[in-house]
RODO-507499 format. One line per field, with one value per residue (C-alpha): x, y, z. Coordinates in nm, 4 decimals, m for minus. Layout:
# RODO-507499
x	(X | ...)
y	(Y | ...)
z	(Z | ...)
END
This chain:
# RODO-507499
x	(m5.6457 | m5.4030 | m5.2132 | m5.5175 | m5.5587 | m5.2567 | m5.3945 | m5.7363 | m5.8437 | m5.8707 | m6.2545 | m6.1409 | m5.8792 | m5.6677 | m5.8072 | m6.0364 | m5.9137 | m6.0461 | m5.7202 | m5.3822 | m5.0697 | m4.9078 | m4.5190 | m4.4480 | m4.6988 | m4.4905 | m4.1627 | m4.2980 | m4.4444 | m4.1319 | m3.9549 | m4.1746 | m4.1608 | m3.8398 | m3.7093 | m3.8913 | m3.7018 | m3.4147 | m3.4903 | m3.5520 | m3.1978 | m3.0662 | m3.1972 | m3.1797 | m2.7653 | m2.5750 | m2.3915 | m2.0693 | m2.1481 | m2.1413 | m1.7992 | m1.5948 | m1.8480 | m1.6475 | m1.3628 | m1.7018 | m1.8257 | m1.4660 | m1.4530 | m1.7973 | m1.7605 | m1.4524 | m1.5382 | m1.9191 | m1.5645 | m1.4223 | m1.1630 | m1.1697 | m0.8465 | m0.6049 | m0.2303 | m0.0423 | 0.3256 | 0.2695 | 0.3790 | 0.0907 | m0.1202 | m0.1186 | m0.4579 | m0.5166 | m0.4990 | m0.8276 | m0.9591 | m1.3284 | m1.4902 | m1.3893 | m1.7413 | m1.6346 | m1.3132 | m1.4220 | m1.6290 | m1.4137 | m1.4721 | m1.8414 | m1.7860 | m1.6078 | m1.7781 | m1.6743 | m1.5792 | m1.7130 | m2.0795 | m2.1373 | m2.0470 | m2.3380 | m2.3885 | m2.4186 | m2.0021 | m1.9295 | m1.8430 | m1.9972 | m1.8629 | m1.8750 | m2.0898 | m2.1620 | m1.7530 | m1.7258 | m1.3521 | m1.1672 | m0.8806 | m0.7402 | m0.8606 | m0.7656 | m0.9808 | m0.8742 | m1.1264 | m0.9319 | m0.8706 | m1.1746 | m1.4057 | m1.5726 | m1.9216 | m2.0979 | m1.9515 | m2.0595 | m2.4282 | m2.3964 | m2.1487 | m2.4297 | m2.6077 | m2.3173 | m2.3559 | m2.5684 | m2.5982 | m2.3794 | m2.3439 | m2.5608 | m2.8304 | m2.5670 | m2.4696 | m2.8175 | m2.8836 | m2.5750 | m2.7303 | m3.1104 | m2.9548 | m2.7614 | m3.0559 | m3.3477 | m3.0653 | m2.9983 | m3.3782 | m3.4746 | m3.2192 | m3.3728 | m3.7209 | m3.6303 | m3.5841 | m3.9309 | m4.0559 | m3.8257 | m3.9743 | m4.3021 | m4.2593 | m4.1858 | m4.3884 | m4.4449 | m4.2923 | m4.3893 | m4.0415 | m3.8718 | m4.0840 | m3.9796 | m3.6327 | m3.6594 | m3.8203 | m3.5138 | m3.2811 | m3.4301 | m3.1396 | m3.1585 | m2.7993 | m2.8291 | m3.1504 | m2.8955 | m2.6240 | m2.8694 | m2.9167 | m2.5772 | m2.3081 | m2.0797 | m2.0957 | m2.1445 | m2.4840 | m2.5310 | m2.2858 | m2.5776 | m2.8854 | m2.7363 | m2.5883 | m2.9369 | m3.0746 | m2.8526 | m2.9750 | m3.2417 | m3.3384 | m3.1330 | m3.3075 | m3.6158 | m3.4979 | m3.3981 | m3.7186 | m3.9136 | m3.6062 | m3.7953 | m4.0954 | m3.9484 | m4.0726 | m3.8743 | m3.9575 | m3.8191 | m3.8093 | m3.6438 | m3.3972 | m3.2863 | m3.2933 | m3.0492 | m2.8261 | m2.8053 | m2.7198 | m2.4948 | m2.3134 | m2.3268 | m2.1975 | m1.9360 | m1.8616 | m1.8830 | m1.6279 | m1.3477 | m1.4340 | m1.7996 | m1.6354 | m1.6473 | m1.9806 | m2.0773 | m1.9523 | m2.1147 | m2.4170 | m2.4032 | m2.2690 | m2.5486 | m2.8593 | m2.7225 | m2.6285 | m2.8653 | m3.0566 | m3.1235 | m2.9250 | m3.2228 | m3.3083 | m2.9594 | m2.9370 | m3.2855 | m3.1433 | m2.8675 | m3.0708 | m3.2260 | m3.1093 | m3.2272 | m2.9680 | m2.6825 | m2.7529 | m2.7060 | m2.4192 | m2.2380 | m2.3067 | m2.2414 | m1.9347 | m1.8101 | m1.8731 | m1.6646 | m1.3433 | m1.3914 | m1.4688 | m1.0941 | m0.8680 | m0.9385 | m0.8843 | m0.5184 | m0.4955 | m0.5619 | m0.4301 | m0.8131 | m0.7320 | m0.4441 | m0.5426 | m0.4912 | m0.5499 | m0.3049 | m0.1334 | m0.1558 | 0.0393 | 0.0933 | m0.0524 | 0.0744 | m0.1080 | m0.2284 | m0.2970 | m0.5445 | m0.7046 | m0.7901 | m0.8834 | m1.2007 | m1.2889 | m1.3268 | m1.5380 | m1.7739 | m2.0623 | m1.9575 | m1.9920 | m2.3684 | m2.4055 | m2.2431 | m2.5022 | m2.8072 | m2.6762 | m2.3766 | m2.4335 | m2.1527 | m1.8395 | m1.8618 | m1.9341 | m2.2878 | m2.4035 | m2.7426 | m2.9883 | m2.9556 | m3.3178 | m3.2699 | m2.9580 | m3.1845 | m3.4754 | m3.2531 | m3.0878 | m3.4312 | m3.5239 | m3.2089 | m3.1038 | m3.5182 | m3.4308 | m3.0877 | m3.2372 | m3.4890 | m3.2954 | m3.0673 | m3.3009 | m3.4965 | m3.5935 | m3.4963 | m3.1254 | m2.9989 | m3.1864 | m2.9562 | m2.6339 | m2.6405 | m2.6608 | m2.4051 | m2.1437 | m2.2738 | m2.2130 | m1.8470 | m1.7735 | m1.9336 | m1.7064 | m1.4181 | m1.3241 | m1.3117 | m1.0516 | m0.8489 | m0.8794 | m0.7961 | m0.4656 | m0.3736 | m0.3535 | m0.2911 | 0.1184 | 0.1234 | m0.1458 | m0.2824 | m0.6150 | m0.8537 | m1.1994 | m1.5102 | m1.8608 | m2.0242 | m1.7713 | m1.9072 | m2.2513 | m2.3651 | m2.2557 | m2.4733 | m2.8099 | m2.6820 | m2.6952 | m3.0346 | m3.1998 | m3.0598 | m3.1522 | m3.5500 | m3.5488 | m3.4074 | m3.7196 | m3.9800 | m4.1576 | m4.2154 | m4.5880 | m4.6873 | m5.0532 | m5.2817 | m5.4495 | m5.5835 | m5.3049 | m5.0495 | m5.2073 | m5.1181 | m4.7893 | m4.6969 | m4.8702 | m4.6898 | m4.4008 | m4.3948 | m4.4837 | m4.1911 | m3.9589 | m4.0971 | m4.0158 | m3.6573 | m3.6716 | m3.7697 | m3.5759 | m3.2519 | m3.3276 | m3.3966 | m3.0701 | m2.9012 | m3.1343 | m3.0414 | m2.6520 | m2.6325 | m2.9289 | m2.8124 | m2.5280 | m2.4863 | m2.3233 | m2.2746 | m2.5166 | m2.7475 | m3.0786 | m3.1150 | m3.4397 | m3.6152 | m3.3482 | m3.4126 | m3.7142 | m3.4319 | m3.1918 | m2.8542 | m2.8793 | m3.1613 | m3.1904 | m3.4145 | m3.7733 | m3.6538 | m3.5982 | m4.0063 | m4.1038 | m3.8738 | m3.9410 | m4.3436 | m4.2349 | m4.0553 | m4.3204 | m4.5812 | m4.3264 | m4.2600 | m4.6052 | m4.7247 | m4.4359 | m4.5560 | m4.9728 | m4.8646 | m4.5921 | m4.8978 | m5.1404 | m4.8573 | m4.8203 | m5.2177 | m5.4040 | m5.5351 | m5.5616 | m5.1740 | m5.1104 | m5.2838 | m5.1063 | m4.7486 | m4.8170 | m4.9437 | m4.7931 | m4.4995 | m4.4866 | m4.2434 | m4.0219 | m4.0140)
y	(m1.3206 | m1.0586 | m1.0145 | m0.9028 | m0.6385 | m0.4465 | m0.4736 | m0.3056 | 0.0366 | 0.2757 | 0.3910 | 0.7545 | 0.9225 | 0.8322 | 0.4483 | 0.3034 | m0.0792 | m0.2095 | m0.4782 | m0.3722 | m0.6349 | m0.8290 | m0.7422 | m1.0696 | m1.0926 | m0.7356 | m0.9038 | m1.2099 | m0.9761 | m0.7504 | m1.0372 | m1.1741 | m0.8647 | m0.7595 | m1.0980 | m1.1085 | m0.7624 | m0.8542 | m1.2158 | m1.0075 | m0.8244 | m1.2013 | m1.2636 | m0.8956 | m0.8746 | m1.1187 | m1.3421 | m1.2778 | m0.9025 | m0.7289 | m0.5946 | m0.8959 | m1.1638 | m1.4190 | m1.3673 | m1.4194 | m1.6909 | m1.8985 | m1.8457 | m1.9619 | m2.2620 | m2.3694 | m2.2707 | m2.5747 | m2.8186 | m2.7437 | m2.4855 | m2.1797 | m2.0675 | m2.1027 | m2.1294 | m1.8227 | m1.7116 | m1.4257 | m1.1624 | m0.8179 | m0.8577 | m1.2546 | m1.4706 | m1.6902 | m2.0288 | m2.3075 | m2.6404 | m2.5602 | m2.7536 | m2.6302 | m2.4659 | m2.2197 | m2.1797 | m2.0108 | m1.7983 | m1.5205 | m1.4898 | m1.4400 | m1.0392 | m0.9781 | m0.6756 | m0.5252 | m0.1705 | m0.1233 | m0.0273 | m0.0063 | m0.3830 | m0.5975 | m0.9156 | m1.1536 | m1.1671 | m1.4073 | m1.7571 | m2.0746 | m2.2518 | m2.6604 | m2.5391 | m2.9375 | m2.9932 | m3.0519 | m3.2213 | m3.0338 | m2.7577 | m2.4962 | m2.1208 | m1.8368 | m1.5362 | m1.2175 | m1.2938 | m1.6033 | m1.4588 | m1.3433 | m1.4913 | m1.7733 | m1.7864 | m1.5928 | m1.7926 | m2.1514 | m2.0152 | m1.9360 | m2.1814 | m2.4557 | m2.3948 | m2.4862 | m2.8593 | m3.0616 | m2.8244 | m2.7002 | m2.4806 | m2.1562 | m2.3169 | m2.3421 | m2.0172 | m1.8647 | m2.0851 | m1.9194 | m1.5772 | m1.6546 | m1.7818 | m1.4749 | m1.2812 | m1.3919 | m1.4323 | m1.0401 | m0.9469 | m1.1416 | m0.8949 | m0.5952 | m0.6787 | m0.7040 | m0.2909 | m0.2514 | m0.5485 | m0.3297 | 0.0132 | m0.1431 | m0.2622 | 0.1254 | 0.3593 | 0.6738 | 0.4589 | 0.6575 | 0.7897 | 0.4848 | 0.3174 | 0.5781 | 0.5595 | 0.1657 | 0.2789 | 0.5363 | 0.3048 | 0.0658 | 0.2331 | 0.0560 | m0.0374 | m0.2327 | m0.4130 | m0.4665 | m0.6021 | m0.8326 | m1.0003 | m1.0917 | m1.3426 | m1.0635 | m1.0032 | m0.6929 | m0.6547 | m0.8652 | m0.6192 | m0.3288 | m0.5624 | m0.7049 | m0.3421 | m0.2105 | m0.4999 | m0.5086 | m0.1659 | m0.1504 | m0.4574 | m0.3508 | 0.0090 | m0.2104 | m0.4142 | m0.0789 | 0.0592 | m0.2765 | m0.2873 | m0.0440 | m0.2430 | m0.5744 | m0.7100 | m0.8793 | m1.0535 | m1.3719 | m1.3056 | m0.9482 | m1.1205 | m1.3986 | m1.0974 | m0.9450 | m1.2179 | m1.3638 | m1.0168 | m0.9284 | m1.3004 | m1.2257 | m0.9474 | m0.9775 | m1.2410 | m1.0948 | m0.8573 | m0.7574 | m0.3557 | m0.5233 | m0.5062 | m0.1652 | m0.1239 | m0.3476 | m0.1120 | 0.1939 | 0.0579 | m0.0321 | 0.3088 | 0.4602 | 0.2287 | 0.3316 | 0.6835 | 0.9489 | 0.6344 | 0.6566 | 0.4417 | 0.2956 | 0.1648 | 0.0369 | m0.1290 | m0.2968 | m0.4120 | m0.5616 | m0.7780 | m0.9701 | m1.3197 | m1.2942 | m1.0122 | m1.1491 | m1.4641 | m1.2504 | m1.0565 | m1.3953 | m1.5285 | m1.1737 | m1.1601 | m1.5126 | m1.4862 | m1.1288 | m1.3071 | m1.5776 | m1.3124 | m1.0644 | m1.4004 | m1.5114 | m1.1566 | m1.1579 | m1.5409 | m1.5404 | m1.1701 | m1.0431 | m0.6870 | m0.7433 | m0.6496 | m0.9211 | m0.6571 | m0.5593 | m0.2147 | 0.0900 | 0.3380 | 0.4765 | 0.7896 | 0.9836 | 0.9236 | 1.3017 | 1.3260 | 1.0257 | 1.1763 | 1.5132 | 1.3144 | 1.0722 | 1.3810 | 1.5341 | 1.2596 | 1.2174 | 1.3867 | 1.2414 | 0.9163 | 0.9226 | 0.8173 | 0.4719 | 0.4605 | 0.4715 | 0.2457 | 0.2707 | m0.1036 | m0.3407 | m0.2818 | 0.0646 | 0.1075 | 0.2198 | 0.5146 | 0.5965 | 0.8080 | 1.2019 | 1.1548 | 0.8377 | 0.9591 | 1.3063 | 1.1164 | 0.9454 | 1.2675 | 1.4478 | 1.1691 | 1.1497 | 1.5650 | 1.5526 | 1.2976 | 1.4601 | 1.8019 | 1.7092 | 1.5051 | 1.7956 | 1.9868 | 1.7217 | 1.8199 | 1.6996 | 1.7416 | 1.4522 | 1.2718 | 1.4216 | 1.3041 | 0.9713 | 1.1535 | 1.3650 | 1.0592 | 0.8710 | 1.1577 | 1.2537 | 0.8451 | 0.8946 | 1.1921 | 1.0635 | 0.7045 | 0.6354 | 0.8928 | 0.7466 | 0.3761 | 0.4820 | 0.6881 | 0.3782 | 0.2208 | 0.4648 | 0.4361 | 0.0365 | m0.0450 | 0.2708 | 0.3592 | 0.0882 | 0.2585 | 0.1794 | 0.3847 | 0.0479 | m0.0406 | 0.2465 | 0.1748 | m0.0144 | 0.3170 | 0.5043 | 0.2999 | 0.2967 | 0.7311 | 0.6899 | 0.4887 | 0.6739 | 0.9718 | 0.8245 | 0.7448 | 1.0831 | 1.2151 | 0.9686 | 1.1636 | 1.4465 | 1.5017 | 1.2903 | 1.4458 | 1.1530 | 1.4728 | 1.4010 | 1.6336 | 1.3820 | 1.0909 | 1.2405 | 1.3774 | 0.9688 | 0.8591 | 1.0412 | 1.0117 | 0.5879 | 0.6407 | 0.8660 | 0.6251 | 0.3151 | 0.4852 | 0.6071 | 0.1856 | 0.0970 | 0.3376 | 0.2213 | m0.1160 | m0.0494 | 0.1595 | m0.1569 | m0.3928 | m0.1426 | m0.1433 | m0.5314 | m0.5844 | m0.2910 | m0.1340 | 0.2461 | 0.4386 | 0.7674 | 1.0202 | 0.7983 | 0.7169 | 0.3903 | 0.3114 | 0.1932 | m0.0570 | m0.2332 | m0.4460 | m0.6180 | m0.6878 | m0.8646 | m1.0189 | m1.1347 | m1.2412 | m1.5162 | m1.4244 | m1.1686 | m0.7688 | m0.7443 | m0.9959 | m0.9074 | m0.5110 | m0.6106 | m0.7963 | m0.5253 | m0.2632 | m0.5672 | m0.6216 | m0.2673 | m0.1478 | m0.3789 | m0.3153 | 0.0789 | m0.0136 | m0.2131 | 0.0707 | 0.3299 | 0.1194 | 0.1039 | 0.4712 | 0.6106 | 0.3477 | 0.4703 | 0.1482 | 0.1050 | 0.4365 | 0.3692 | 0.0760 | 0.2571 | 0.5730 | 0.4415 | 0.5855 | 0.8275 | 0.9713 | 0.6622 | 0.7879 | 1.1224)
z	(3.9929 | 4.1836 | 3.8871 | 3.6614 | 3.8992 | 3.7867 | 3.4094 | 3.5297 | 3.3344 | 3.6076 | 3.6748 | 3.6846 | 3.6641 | 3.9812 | 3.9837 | 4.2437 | 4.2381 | 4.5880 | 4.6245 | 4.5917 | 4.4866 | 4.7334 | 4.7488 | 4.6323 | 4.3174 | 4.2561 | 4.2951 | 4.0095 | 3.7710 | 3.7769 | 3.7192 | 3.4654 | 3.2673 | 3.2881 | 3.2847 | 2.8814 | 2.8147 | 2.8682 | 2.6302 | 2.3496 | 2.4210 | 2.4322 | 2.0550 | 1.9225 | 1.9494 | 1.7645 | 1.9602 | 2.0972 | 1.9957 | 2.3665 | 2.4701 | 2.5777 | 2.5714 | 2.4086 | 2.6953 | 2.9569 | 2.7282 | 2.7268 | 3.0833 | 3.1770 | 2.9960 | 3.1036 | 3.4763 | 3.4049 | 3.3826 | 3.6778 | 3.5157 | 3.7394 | 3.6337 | 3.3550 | 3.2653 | 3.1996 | 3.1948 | 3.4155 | 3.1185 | 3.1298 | 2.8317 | 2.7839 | 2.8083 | 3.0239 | 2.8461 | 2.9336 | 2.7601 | 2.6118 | 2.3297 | 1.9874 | 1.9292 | 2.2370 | 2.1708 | 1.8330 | 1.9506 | 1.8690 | 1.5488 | 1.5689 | 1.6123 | 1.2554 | 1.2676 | 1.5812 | 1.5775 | 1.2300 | 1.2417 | 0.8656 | 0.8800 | 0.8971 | 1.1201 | 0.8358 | 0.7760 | 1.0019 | 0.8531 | 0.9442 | 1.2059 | 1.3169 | 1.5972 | 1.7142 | 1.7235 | 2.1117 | 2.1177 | 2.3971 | 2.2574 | 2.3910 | 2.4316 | 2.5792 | 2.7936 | 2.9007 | 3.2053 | 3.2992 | 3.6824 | 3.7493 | 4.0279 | 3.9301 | 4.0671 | 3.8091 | 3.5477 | 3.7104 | 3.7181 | 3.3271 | 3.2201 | 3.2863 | 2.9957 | 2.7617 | 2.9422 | 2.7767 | 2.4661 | 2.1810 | 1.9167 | 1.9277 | 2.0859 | 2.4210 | 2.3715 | 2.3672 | 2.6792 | 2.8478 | 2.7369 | 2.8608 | 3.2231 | 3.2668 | 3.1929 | 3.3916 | 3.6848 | 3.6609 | 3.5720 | 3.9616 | 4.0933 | 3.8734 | 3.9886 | 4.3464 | 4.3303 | 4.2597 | 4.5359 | 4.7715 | 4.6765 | 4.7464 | 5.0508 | 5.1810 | 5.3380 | 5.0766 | 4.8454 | 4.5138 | 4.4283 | 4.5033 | 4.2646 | 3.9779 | 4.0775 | 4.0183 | 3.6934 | 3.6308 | 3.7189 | 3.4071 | 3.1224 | 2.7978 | 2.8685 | 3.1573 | 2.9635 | 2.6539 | 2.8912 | 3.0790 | 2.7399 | 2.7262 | 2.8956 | 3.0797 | 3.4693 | 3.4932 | 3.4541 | 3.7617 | 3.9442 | 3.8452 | 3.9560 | 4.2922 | 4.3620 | 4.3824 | 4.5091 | 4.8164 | 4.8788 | 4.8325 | 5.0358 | 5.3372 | 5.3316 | 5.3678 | 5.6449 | 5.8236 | 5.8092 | 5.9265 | 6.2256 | 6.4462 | 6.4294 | 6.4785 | 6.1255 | 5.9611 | 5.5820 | 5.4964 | 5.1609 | 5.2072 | 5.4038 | 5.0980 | 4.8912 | 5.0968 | 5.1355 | 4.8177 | 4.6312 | 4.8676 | 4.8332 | 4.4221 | 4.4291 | 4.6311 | 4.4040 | 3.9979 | 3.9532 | 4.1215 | 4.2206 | 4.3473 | 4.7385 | 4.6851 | 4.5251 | 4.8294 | 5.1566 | 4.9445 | 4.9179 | 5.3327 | 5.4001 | 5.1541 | 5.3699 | 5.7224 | 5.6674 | 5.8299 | 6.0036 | 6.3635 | 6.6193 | 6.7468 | 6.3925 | 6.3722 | 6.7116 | 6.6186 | 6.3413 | 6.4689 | 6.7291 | 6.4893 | 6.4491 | 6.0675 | 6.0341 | 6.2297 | 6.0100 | 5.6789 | 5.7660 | 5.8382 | 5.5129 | 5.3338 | 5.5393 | 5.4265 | 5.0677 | 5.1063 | 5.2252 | 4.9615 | 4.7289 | 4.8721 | 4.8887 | 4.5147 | 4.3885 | 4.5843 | 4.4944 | 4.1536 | 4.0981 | 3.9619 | 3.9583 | 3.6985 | 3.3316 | 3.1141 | 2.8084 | 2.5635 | 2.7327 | 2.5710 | 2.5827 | 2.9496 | 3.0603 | 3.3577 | 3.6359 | 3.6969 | 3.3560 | 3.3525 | 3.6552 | 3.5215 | 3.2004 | 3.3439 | 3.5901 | 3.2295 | 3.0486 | 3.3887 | 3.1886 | 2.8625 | 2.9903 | 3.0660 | 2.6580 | 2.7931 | 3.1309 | 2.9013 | 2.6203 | 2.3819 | 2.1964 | 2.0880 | 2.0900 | 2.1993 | 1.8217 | 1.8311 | 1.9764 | 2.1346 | 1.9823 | 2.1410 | 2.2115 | 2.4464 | 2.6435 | 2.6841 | 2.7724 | 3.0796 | 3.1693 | 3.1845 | 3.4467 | 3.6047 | 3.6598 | 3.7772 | 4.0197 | 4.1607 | 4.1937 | 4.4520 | 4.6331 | 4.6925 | 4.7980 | 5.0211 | 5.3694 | 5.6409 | 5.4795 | 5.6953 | 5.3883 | 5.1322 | 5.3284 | 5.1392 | 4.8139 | 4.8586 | 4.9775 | 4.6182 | 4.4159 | 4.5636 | 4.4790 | 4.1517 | 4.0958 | 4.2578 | 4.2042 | 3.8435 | 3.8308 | 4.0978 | 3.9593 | 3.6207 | 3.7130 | 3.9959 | 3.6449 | 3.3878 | 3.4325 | 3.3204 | 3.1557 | 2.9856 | 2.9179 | 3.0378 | 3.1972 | 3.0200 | 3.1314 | 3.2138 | 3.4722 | 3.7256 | 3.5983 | 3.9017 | 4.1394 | 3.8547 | 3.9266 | 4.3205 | 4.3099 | 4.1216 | 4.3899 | 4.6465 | 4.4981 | 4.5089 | 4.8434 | 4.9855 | 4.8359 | 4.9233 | 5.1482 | 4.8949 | 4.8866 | 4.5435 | 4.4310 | 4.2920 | 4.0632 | 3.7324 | 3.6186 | 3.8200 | 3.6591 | 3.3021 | 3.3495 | 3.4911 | 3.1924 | 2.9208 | 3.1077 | 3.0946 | 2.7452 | 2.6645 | 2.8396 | 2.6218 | 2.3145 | 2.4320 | 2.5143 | 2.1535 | 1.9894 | 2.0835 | 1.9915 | 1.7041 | 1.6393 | 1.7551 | 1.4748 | 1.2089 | 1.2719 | 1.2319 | 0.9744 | 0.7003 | 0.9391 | 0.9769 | 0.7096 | 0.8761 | 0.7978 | 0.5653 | 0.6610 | 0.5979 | 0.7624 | 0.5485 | 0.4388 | 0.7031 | 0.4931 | 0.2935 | 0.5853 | 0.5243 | 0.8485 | 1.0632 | 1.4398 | 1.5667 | 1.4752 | 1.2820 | 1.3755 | 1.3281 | 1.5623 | 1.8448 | 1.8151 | 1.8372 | 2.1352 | 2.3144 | 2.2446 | 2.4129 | 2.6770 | 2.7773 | 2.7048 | 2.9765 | 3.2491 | 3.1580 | 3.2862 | 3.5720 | 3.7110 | 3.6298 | 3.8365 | 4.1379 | 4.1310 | 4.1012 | 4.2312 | 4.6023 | 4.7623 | 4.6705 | 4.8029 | 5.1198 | 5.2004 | 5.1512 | 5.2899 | 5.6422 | 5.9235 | 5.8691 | 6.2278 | 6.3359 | 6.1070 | 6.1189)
END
């Protein structure tokens, strides 16, 4: 029943629906919806073809048999060695294409995908922390052959999409809540969709960054009137236990995203906060899982590369370098595919940076400007430490830095960002209505149009500058359902997620019931 109220046609042309969505049936829908998105991502990319997935996929299956390290001389550059049934331990050899976009998806040679006698393997992610990798590694018990490695895939996803959604059950939860809702929505890049879809922890270092945040802004704003939400709370303390647990630069995500919540607060928010048993209780188990989370990375030496080194690069020089590519790397925030061998359509990446640049401006000229404190400390880390962690390892192990890696502090300055302007007035006009409306449609398309860049490179490939479109009828290769059913199922997907967000932000009975009171905070 509540959930067919988010599908209802508006009577005119700001809605009049007389019963808003509960937070929660926000939360499930969210989750629902992009939860499906991120399925299609799951089917639409052949397996083992996002960057390093058959490192994550050795790794999680060895860590579902009590493997959570592995065997290694010690020498830079050598895998970590693990036991893995045969069917894993080949995985490698599913991405014959990598690097080579005009290469289609249908090379790869069939493999004895049932063969599950134990051999050995080796992963370049053998030292990282295991937690991640015991949620996903269960779906390779039980199964084998693709079907277990699609399992893998679908856990990981609908793991990260509950994360995802929890942005927009935060945002809605808020008083004035309107921007936070379209920063959720900004924060939605086709790349961390297309990573969701596939076994590799770092797209559950994006969702739990934001969800961390966003939950504790929540439970900072509810502080001064002694509320607090069970449910906000488990969101709380289960994405901060994750990700202090995926990868090992999440610690740091971590204290931003505290530092980001409580900046600019008042003390008597903070001290409220602090008096609650509920918090007290969270920060314990946060704390915990962060000295787990700081004695395997010094245990089991996680910030060691266990890539290949290139050749070194002085240390200034690497600096000056990423400070350099910071712009350049937005291409890899809204969704370079693969191997880093397929590039986004310029229309997507501009639709993103439209949002995005949209988003930044106000918030730097928000009023009060004790709201844009929080933004500025984001940006200066945004600027500032993928430089420094590239030259810290520029000298030894050359170039390593990827654009996905700061991807999570990305989404982090987008949300913070929406709710440094939340208080904006936000009209409910008929001319508001259509600008939100063509808006949701222009970021559905950006949506659908990289996935279908991503179809066409491993159903005909990409030759360059031919257009090979319409090739695509007479594909070499073919995912589950084939490129035609999953597209239609995006478009449904995303067309859907696009109504209910419209309903959230037009709807006055919604608006009502987030815009109450703004005095106490003020």
């Amino acid at each position: 029943m509540r959930t067919s109220l988010l599908l209802q046609k508006p009577t005119s042309a700001v809605g009049t629906s007389s019963t808003p969505p509960s937070q929660l049936h926000v939360l499930l829908i969210a989750w629902l919806l992009i939860g499906a998105a991120s399925t299609v991502w799951c089917f639409a990319s052949p397996l083992m073809s996002a960057p390093d997935e058959p490192a994550h996929t050795i790794k999680a299956a060895s860590v579902a048999r009590g493997q959570y390290g592995g065997t290694s001389s010690g020498v830079q550059g050598e895998l970590l060695a693990v036991e893995v049934p045969k069917y894993i331990a080949e995985v490698g050899s599913y991405n014959c294409y990598a690097t080579h976009p005009e290469i289609t998806a249908n090379c790869n040679k069939p493999t004895n995908t049932a063969d599950r006698s134990p051999v050995k393997a080796t992963t370049s992610a053998g030292n990282y922390n295991p937690v991640y990798y015991a949620i996903v590694g269960l779906g390779s018990r039980g199964l084998a052959g693709e079907p277990a490695l699609y399992a893998m895939r679908i856990i990981s996803a609908w793991l990260t999409s509950f994360f995802l959604a929890a942005f927009f059950y935060a945002a809605s939860c808020m008083r004035k809540s309107r921007f936070m809702l379209i920063a959720s929505a900004v924060s939605m890049t086709p790349a961390v969709l297309f990573l969701s879809g596939a076994v590799n922890p770092n797209a559950l270092e994006i969702a739990t960054t934001g969800a961390f945040y966003m939950g504790l802004c929540v439970m900072l704003e509810n502080a001064a009137k002694s509320q607090t939400s069970w449910l906000t709370t488990a969101i709380v303390t289960t994405s901060g236990i994750l990700l202090a647990n995926t990868r090992p630069l999440s610690l740091l995500w971590l204290a931003l995203a505290v530092v980001a919540a409580m900046i600019g607060q008042s003390r008597f928010a903070l001290l409220a906060l602090a008096k609650t048993k509920t918090f007290q209780l969270s920060v314990f188990l946060v704390s915990a899982s962060c000295v787990f989370a700081l004695w395997w990375t010094l245990a089991a030496h996680s910030l060691d590369s266990l890539f290949a080194v290139t050749p070194p690069l002085p240390a200034d020089e690497a600096a000056i370098l990423m400070l350099d590519r910071t712009v350049g790397y937005m291409r890899e925030y809204v969704g370079v595919l693969g191997s880093l061998d397929t590039a986004p359509p310029v229309a997507v990446v501009d639709a993103w940076v439209l949002g995005f640049g949209w988003l930044l401006l106000l918030a730097f000229t928000t009023r009060p400007v004790k709201l844009r404190w929080p933004v500025a400390m984001v940006t200066v880390a945004v600027l500032a430490i993928p430089p420094l962690l590239q030259a810290a390892s520029s000298e030894t192990v050359g170039w390593i830095w990827q654009g996905r890696y700061a991807l999570a502090l990305i989404i982090l300055l987008i949300l913070v960002s929406g709710r440094a302007v939340r208080f904006r007035p936000f009209s409910t006009s008929p001319w508001s209505a259509s600008l939100v409306r063509w808006s949701l449609v222009l970021g559905v398309l950006a949506h659908v149009y990289l996935l279908l860049q991503g179809l066409r490179r491993y159903t005909v490939g990409i030759h360059g500058d031919h257009i090979n479109w319409t090739e695509m009828f007479e594909p070499q290769w073919q995912p589950p359902s084939s490129w035609q059913g999953l597209t239609v199922a995006y478009i449904i997907v995303l067309s859907v997620a696009g109504l209910c967000l419209y309903r959230l932000l037009i709807t006055k009975p919604f608006a009502a019931q987030i815009e109450r009171s703004i005095s106490e905070f003020a």
